[in-house]
C-alpha beads as a LAMMPS data file, in Angstrom:
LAMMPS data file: protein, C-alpha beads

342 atoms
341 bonds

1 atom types
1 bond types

-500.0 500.0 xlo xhi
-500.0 500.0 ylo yhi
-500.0 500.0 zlo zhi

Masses

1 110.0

Atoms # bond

1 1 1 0.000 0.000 0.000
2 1 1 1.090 3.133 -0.739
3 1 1 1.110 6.390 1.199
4 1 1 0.384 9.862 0.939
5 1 1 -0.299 13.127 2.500
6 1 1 -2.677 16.401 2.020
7 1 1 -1.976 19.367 4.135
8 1 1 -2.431 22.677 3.334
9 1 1 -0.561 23.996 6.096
10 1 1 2.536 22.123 4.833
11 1 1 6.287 23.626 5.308
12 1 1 8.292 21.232 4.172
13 1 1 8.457 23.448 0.433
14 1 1 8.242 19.855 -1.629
15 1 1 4.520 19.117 -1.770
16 1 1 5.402 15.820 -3.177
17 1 1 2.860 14.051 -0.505
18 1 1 5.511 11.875 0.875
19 1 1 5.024 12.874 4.239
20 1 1 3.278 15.386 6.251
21 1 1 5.420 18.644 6.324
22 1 1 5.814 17.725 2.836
23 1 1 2.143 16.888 1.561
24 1 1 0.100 17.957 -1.142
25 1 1 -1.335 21.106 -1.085
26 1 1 -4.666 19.889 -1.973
27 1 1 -6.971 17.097 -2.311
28 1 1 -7.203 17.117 -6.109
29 1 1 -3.534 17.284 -6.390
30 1 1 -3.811 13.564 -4.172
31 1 1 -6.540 12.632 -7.104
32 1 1 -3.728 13.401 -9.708
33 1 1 -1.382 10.910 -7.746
34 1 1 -3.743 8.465 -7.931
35 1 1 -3.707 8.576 -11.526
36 1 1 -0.372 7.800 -11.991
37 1 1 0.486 5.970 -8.833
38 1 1 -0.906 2.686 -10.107
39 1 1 -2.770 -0.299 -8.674
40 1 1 -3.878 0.184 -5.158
41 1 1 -4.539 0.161 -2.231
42 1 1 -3.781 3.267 -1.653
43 1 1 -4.180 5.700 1.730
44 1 1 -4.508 9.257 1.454
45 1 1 -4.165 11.404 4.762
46 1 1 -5.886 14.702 5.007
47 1 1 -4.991 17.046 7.607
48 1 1 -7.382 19.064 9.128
49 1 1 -7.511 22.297 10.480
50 1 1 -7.563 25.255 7.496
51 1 1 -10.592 24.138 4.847
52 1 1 -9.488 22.646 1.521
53 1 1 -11.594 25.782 -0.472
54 1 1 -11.616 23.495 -3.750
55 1 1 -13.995 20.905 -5.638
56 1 1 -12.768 17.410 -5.396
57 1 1 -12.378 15.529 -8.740
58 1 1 -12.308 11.176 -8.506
59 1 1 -11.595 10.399 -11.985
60 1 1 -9.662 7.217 -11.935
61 1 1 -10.714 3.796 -9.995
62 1 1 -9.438 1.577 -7.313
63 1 1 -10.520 -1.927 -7.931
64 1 1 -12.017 -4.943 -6.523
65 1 1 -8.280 -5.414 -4.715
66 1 1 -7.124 -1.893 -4.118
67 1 1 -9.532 -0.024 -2.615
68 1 1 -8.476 3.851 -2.183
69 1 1 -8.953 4.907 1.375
70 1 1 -9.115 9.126 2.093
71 1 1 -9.370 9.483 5.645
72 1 1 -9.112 13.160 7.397
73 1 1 -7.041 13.908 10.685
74 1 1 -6.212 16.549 13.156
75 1 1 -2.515 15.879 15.130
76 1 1 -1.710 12.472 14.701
77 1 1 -2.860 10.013 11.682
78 1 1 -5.977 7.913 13.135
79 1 1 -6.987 10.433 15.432
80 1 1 -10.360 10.729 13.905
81 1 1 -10.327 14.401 13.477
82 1 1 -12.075 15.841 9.943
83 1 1 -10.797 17.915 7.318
84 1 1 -13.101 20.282 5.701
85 1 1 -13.891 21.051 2.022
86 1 1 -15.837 24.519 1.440
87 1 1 -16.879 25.290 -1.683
88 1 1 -18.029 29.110 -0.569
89 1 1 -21.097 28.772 -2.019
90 1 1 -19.260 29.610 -5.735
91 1 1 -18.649 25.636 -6.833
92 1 1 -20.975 22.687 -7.283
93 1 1 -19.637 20.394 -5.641
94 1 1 -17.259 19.567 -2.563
95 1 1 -16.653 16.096 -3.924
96 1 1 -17.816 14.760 -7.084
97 1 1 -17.328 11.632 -9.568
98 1 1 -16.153 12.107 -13.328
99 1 1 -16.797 9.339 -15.934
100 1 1 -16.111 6.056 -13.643
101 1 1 -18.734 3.472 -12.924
102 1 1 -17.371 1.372 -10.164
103 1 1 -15.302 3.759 -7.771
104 1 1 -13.417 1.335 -4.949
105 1 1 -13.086 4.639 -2.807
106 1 1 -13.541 5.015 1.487
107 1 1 -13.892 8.249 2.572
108 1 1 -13.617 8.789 6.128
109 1 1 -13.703 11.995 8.278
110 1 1 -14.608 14.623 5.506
111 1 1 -17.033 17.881 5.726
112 1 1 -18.586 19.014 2.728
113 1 1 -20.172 22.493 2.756
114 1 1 -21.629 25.226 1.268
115 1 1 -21.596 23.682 -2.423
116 1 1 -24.083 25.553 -5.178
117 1 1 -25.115 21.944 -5.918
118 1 1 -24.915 18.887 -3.815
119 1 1 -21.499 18.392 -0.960
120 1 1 -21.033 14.656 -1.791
121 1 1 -22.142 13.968 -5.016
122 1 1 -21.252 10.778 -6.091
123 1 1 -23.535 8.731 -7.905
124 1 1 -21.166 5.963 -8.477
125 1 1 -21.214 2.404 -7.372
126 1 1 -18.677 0.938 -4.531
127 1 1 -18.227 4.278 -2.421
128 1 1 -18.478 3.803 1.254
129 1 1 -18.813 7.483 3.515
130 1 1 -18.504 7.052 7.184
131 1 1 -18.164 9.971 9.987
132 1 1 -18.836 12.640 6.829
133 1 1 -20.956 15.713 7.258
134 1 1 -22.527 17.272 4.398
135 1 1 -23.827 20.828 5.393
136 1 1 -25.696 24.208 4.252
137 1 1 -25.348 23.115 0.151
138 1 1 -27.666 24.603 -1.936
139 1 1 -29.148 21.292 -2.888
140 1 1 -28.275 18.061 -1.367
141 1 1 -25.974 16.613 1.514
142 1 1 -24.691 12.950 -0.334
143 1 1 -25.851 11.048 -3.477
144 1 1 -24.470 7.967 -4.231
145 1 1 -25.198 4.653 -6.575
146 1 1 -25.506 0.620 -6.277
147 1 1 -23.977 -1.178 -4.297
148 1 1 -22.491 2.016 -1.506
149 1 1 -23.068 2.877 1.516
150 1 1 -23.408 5.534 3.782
151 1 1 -21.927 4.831 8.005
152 1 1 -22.749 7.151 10.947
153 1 1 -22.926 10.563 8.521
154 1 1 -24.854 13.901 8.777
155 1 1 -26.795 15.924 6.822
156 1 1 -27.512 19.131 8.172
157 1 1 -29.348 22.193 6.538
158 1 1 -29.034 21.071 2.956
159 1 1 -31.176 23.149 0.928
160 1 1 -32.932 19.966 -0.942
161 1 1 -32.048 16.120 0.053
162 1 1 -29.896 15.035 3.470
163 1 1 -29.404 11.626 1.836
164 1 1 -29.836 10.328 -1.630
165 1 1 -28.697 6.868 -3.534
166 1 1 -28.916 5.997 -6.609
167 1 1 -30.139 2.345 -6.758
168 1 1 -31.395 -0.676 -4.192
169 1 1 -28.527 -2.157 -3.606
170 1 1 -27.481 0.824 -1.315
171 1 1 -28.228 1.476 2.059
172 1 1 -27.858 4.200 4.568
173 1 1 -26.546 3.220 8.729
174 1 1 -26.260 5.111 12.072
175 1 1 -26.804 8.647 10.408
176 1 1 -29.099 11.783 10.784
177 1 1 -30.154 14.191 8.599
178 1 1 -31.742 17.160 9.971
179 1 1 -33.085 20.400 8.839
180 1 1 -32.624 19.661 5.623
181 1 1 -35.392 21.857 2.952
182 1 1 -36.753 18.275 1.337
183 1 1 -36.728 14.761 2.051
184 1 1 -34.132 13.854 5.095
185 1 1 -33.483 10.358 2.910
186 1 1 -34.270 9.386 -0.410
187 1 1 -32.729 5.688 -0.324
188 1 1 -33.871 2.352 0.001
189 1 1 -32.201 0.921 2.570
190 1 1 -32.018 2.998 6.159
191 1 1 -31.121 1.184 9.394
192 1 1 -30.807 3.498 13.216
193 1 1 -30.918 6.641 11.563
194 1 1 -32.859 9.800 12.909
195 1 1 -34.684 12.596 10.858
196 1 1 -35.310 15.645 12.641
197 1 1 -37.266 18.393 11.312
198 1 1 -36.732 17.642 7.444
199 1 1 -39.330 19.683 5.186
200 1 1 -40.199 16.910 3.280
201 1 1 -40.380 12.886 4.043
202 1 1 -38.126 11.872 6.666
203 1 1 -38.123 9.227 4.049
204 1 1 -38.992 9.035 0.457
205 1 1 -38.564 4.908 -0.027
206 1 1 -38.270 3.300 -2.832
207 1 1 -38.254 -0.235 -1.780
208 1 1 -36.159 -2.067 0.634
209 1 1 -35.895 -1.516 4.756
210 1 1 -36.863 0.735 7.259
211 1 1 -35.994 -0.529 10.151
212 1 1 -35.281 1.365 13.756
213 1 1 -35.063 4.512 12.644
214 1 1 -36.697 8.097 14.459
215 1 1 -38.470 10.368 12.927
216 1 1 -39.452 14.027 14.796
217 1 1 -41.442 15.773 12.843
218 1 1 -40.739 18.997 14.826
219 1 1 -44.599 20.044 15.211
220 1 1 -45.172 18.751 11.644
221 1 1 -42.180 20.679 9.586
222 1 1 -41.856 17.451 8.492
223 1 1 -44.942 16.057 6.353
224 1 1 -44.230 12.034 5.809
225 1 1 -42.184 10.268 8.272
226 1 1 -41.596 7.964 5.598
227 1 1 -43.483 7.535 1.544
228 1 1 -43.251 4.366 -0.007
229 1 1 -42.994 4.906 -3.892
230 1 1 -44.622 1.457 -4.633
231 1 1 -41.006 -0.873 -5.722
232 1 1 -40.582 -3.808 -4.055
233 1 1 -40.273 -5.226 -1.299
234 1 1 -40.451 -3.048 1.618
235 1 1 -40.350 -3.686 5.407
236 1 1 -41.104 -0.662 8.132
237 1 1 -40.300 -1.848 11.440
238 1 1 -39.280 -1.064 15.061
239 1 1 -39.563 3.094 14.057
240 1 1 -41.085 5.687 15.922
241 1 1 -42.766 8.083 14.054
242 1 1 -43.495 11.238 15.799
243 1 1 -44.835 14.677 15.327
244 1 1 -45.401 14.408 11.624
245 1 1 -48.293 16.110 9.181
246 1 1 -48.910 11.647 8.574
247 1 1 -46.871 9.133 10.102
248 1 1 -46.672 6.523 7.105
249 1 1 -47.436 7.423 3.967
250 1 1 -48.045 3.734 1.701
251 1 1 -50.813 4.968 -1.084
252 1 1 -48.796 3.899 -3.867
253 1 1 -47.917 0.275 -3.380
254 1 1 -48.727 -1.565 -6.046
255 1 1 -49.560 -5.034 -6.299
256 1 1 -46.641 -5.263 -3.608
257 1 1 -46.231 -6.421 -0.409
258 1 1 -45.728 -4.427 2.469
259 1 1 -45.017 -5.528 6.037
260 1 1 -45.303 -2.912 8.510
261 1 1 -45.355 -3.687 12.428
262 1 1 -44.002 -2.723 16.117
263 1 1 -43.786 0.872 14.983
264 1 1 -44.631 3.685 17.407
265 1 1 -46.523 6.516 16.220
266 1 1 -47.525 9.511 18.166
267 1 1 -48.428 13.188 17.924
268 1 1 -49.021 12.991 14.102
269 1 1 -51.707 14.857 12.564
270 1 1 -52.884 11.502 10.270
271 1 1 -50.704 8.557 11.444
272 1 1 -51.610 6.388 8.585
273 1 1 -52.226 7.147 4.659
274 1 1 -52.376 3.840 3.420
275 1 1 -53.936 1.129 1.057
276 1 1 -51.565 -1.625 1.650
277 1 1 -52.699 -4.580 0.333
278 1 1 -52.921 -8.400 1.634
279 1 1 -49.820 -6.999 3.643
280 1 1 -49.148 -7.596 8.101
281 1 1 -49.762 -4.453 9.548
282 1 1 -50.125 -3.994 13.351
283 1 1 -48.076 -4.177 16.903
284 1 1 -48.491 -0.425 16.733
285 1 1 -48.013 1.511 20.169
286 1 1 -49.506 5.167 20.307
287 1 1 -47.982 6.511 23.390
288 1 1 -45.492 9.523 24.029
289 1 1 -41.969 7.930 22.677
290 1 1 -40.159 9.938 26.308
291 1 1 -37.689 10.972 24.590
292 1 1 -34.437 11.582 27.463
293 1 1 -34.433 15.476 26.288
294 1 1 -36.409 16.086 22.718
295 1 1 -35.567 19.767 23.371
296 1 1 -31.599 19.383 23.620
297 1 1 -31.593 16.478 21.147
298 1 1 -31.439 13.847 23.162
299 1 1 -33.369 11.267 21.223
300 1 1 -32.348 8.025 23.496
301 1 1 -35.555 6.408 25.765
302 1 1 -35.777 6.872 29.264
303 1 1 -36.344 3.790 31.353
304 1 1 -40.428 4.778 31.282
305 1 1 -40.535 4.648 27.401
306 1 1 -43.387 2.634 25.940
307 1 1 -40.745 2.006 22.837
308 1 1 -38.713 0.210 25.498
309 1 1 -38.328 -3.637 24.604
310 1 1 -41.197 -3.215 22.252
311 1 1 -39.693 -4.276 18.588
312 1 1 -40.016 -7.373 16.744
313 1 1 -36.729 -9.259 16.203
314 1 1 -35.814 -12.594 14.028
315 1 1 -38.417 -14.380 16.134
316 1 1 -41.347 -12.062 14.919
317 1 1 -42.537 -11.305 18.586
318 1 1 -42.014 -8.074 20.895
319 1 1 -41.098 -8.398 24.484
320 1 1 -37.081 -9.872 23.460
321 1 1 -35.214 -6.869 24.291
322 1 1 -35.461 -5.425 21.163
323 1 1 -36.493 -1.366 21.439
324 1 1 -37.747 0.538 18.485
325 1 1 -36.647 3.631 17.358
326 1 1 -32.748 4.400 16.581
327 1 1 -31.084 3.844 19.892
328 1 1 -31.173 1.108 21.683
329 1 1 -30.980 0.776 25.495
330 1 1 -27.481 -1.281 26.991
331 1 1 -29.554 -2.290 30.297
332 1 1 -32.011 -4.437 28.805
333 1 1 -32.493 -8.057 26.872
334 1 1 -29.900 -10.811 27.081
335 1 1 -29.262 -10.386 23.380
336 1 1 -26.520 -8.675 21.419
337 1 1 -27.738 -5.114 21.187
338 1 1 -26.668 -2.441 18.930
339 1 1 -26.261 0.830 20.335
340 1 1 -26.165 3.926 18.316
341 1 1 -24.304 6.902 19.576
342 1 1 -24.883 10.888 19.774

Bonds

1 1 1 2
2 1 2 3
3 1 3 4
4 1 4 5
5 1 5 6
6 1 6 7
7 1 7 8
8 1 8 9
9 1 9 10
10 1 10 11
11 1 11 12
12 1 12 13
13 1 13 14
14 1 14 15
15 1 15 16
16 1 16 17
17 1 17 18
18 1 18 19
19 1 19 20
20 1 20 21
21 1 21 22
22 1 22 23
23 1 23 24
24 1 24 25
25 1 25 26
26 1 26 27
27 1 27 28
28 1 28 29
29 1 29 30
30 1 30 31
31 1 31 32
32 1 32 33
33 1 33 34
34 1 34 35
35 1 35 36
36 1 36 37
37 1 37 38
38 1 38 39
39 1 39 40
40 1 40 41
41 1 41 42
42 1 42 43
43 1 43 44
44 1 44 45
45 1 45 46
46 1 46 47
47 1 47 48
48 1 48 49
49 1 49 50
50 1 50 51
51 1 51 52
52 1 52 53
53 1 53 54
54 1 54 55
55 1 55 56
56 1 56 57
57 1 57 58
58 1 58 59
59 1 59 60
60 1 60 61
61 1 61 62
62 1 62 63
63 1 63 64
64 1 64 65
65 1 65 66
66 1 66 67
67 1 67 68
68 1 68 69
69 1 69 70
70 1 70 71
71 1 71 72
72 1 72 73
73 1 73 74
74 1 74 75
75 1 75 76
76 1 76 77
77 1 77 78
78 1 78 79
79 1 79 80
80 1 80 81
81 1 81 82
82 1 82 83
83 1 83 84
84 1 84 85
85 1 85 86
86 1 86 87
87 1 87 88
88 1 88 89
89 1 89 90
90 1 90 91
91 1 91 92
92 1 92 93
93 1 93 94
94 1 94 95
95 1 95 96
96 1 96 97
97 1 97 98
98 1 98 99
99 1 99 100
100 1 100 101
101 1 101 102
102 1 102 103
103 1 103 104
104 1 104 105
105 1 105 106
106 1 106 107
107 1 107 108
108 1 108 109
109 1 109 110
110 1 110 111
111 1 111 112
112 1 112 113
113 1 113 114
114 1 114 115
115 1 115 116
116 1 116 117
117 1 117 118
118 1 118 119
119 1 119 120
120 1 120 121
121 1 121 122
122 1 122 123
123 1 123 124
124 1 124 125
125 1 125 126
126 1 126 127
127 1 127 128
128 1 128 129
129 1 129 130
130 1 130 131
131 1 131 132
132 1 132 133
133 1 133 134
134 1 134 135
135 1 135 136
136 1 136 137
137 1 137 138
138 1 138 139
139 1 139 140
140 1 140 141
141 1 141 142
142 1 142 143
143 1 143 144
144 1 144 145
145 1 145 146
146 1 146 147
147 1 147 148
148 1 148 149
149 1 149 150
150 1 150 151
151 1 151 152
152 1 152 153
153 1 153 154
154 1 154 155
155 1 155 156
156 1 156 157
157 1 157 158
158 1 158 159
159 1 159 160
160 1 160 161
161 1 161 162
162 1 162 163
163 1 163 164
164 1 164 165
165 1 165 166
166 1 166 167
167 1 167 168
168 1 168 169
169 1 169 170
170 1 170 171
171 1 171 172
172 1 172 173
173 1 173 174
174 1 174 175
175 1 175 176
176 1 176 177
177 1 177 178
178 1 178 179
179 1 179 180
180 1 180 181
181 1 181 182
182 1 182 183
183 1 183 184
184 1 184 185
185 1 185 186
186 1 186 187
187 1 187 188
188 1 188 189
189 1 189 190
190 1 190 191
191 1 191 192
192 1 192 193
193 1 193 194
194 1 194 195
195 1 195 196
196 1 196 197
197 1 197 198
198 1 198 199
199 1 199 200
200 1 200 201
201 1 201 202
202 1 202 203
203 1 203 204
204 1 204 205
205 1 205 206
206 1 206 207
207 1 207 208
208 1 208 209
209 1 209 210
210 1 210 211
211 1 211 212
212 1 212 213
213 1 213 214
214 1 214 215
215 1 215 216
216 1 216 217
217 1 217 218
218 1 218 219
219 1 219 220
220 1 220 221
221 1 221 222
222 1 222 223
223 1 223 224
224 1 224 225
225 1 225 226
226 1 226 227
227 1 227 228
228 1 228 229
229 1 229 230
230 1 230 231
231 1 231 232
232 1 232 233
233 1 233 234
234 1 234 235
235 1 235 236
236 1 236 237
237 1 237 238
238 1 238 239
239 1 239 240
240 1 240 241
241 1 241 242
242 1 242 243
243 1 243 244
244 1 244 245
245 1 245 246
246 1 246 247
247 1 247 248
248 1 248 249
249 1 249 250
250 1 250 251
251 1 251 252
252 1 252 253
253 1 253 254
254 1 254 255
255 1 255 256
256 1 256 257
257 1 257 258
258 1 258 259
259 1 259 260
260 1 260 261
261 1 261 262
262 1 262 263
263 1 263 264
264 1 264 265
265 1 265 266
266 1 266 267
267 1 267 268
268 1 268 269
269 1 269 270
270 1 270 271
271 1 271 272
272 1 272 273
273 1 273 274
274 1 274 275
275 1 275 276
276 1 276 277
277 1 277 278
278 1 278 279
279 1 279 280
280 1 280 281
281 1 281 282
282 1 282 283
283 1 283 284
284 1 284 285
285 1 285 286
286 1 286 287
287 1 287 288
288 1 288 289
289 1 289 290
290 1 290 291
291 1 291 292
292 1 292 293
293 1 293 294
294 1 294 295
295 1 295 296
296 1 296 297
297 1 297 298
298 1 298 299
299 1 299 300
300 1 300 301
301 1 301 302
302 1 302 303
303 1 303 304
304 1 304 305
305 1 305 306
306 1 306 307
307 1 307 308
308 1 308 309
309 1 309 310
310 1 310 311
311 1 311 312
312 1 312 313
313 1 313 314
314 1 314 315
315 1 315 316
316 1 316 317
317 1 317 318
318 1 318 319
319 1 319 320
320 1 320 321
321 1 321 322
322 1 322 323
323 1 323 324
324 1 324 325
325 1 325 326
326 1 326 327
327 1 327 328
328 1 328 329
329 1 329 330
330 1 330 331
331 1 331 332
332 1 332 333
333 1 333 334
334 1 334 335
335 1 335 336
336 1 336 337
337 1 337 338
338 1 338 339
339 1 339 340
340 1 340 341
341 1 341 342
């Protein structure tokens, strides 16, 4: 694997990316490498601390075998810390894709912000994002194709779309997308995610699952916790859906089926607009979620919540430690659990 650094802070005075003090000066200079650096893998290192004020160009592919990782830092590589890409609200894009169908590309630890168009937007196929934010674009947070993924992103105060993909085989894990001026997510797949206060759908769905998720309408800013656009199959499970114009939104499902059970919903104006046919519907609970702190964003359950131990798991009953909605509680059920954080 080979190794390279971005830092626009560097003093070294030979930019070659070889190491730190000597790194590239931007991220599209890294791109360039790649081009002529060769079968991967590869590992880029971005340094944080001064925004990269540039659009991002991937135009040549890692492969099946040599994935390209770009992973942002603060002090020390691994750190976690995040590197920031503004495009001053004069440039499309943060980060885009140009003429490549499969990518092979991680990014890790990147902000995108205040493009004209869309932060990520990346409509390719094999692109994973994970601990991005995408922020105050003109249009949309992240858009990516088949067969990606999105990991424990946000999407905050996009002016269209928090999330978007491209294609079923994509889903969407551990994020939130709030604020956003249209749908939170447009994607097929969404597991433990929240949507808070999205104008449109918290989701607009495809097909696929919807499972454990939280939707806050906000006093109804939000007007479909989730639509189902009638592809199939779909399963809506285990979310709470709260404080939306309707709850769940399934007029347009075809001749499809639709499973939809152990959800909560509460304080919606219309918590159902549906015509599912021959489809399970039911396990519904209709109390308060008691939220720890709504106000402060503090969307775990207190020990009172009805949404406590209330979700259907692989044996298809409630009452086996599984909770619904996007966090799940650590004191509770003897099985594995999967906790979401912040």
């Amino acid at each position: 694997m080979a190794t390279v650094y971005v830092n626009n802070q560097a003093t070294g005075g030979a930019d070659d990316g070889s190491s730190e003090a000597d790194g590239f000066l931007t991220i599209d200079q890294a791109m360039n490498w790649v081009t002529t650096a060769g079968t991967g893998p590869h590992k880029i290192w971005v340094k944080g601390g001064t925004d990269y004020t540039e659009t991002v160009t991937i135009d040549t592919a890692g492969s099946s075998n040599g994935w390209i990782d770009v992973e942002g830092y603060s002090s020390t590589t691994g750190d976690g810390g995040k590197f920031t890409i503004d495009a001053e609200s004069s440039r499309p894009n943060c980060l885009t894709i140009s003429g490549i169908g499969q990518a092979y590309y991680r990014i890790r630890n990147g902000i995108f912000e205040r493009a004209t168009n869309t932060g990520a937007g990346c409509n390719t196929q094999r692109i994973l994002f994970q601990d991005c934010e995408a922020n105050n674009n003109a249009v949309g947070g992240f858009f990516i194709g088949y067969d990606s993924a999105i990991y424990a992103c946000s999407a905050d105060g996009n002016g269209g779309r928090g999330f978007q993909t491209g294609g079923a085989r994509a889903w969407v894990a551990f994020c939130v997308a709030s604020n956003n001026g249209d749908h939170g997510f447009m994607t097929t797949n969404v597991l433990f995610c929240k949507m808070l206060s999205n104008a449109g759908s918290g989701n607009y769905m495809g097909g696929g699952i919807f499972v454990n998720n939280t939707i806050d309408g906000d006093a109804q800013d939000t007007d479909f916790g989730i639509t189902y656009g009638g592809i199939p199959p779909v399963l809506i499970a285990n979310n709470i859906f709260y404080d939306c114009t309707t709850g769940i939104d399934t007029t347009n499902p075809g001749s499809y089926e639709v499973v939809i059970r152990n959800n909560l919903l509460n304080s919606n104006t219309t918590d159902y607009n549906t015509t599912v046919p021959s489809s399970e519907q039911g396990y519904d609970i209709t109390s308060a979620p008691d939220f720890v702190d709504e106000v402060n964003g503090d969307y775990r359950l207190n020990t009172t919540s009805p949404a406590r131990n209330a979700g259907t798991d692989a044996s298809g009953t409630s009452g086996n430690g599984m909770d619904i909605g996007a966090h799940q509680s650590e004191d509770e059920g003897s099985g594995t659990r999967i906790v979401m954080a912040g």
